[in-house]
Residue, then its C-alpha position, 0 to 999 in steps of 0.5 A: x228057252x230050248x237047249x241048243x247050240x247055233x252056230x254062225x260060219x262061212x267067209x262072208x261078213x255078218x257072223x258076229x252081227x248075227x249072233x248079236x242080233x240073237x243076244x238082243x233076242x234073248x235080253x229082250x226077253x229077261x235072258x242073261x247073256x254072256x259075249x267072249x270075242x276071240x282073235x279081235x283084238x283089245x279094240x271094244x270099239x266094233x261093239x262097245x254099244x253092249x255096254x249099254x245093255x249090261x247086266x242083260x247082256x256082258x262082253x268079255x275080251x281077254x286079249x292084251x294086244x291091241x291088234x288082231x291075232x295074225x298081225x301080231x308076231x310070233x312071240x305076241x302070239x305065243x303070249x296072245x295063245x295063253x290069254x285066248x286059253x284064258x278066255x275059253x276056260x272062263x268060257x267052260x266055266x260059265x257053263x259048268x255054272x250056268x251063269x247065263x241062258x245064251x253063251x255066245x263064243x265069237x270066233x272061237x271057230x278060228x281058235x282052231x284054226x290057230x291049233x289054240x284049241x282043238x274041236x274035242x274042246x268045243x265038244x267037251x265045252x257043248x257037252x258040260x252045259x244043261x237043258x236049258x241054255x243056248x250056246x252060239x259059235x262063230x268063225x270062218x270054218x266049221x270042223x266036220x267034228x263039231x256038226x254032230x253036236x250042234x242043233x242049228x248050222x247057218x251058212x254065211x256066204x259072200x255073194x257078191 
């Protein structure tokens, strides 16, 4: 397996279900995988089927409301922001160790749009990991920062 980060943006719907095809990929093929969803919430139910495929592949959520981050007040999110951060330090650190081939960061592209994270930390988190594990990113908009960093960029657009 190459070293590579891939990342999955655009306004269109898919993003998720593409990075998921590519973790079924890579546990197909005896790759440990690691899944954190950001700013969706508490609710597994969208991809709960992943918990048939653990150990090969595990799914981690580190929100505490039920509803999406931008439904949630002010001071929800302020707490919501604190276990985001959570979620993106575990994230450093399965890397650091490298605890799986792929790393698959869902939506973690929108945690800079919320000014939860900054693209320096996506950069900082991309550097850290080693020749050969996968990192994939997802969200709506791809900071110009981050495009210098990245092997593969995919586009995913509504047509219609």
């Amino acid at each position: 397996m190459s070293k590579e980060v891939h990342v999955f943006y655009g306004n269109g719907h898919g993003k998720t279900s593409a990075a998921i095809g590519q973790c079924i990929k890579e546990a197909s093929m005896g790759h440990q995988v690691i899944v954190i969803q950001f700013l969706k919430g508490k609710d597994l139910d969208e991809f709960s089927f992943l918990v048939k495929m653990e150990p090969q592949i595990k799914l981690f959520r580190f929100e505490k409301e039920p509803e999406h981050f931008r439904s949630l007040s002010l001071e929800a999110q302020e707490e919501e922001k604190k276990n985001i951060r959570n979620g993106f330090n575990f994230a450093k650190k399965v890397v650091e160790t490298g605890e799986c081939d792929l790393l698959v960061l869902d939506e973690v592209l929108g945690l800079i749009d919320y000014n939860i994270i900054t693209a320096e930390d996506i950069i900082n988190l991309i550097n850290l990991r080693s020749e050969d594990h996968k990192i994939i990113l997802t969200g709506k908009n791809l900071p110009v920062q981050l495009v210098d960093h990245v092997e593969t960029i995919s586009e995913i657009i509504q047509i219609k």
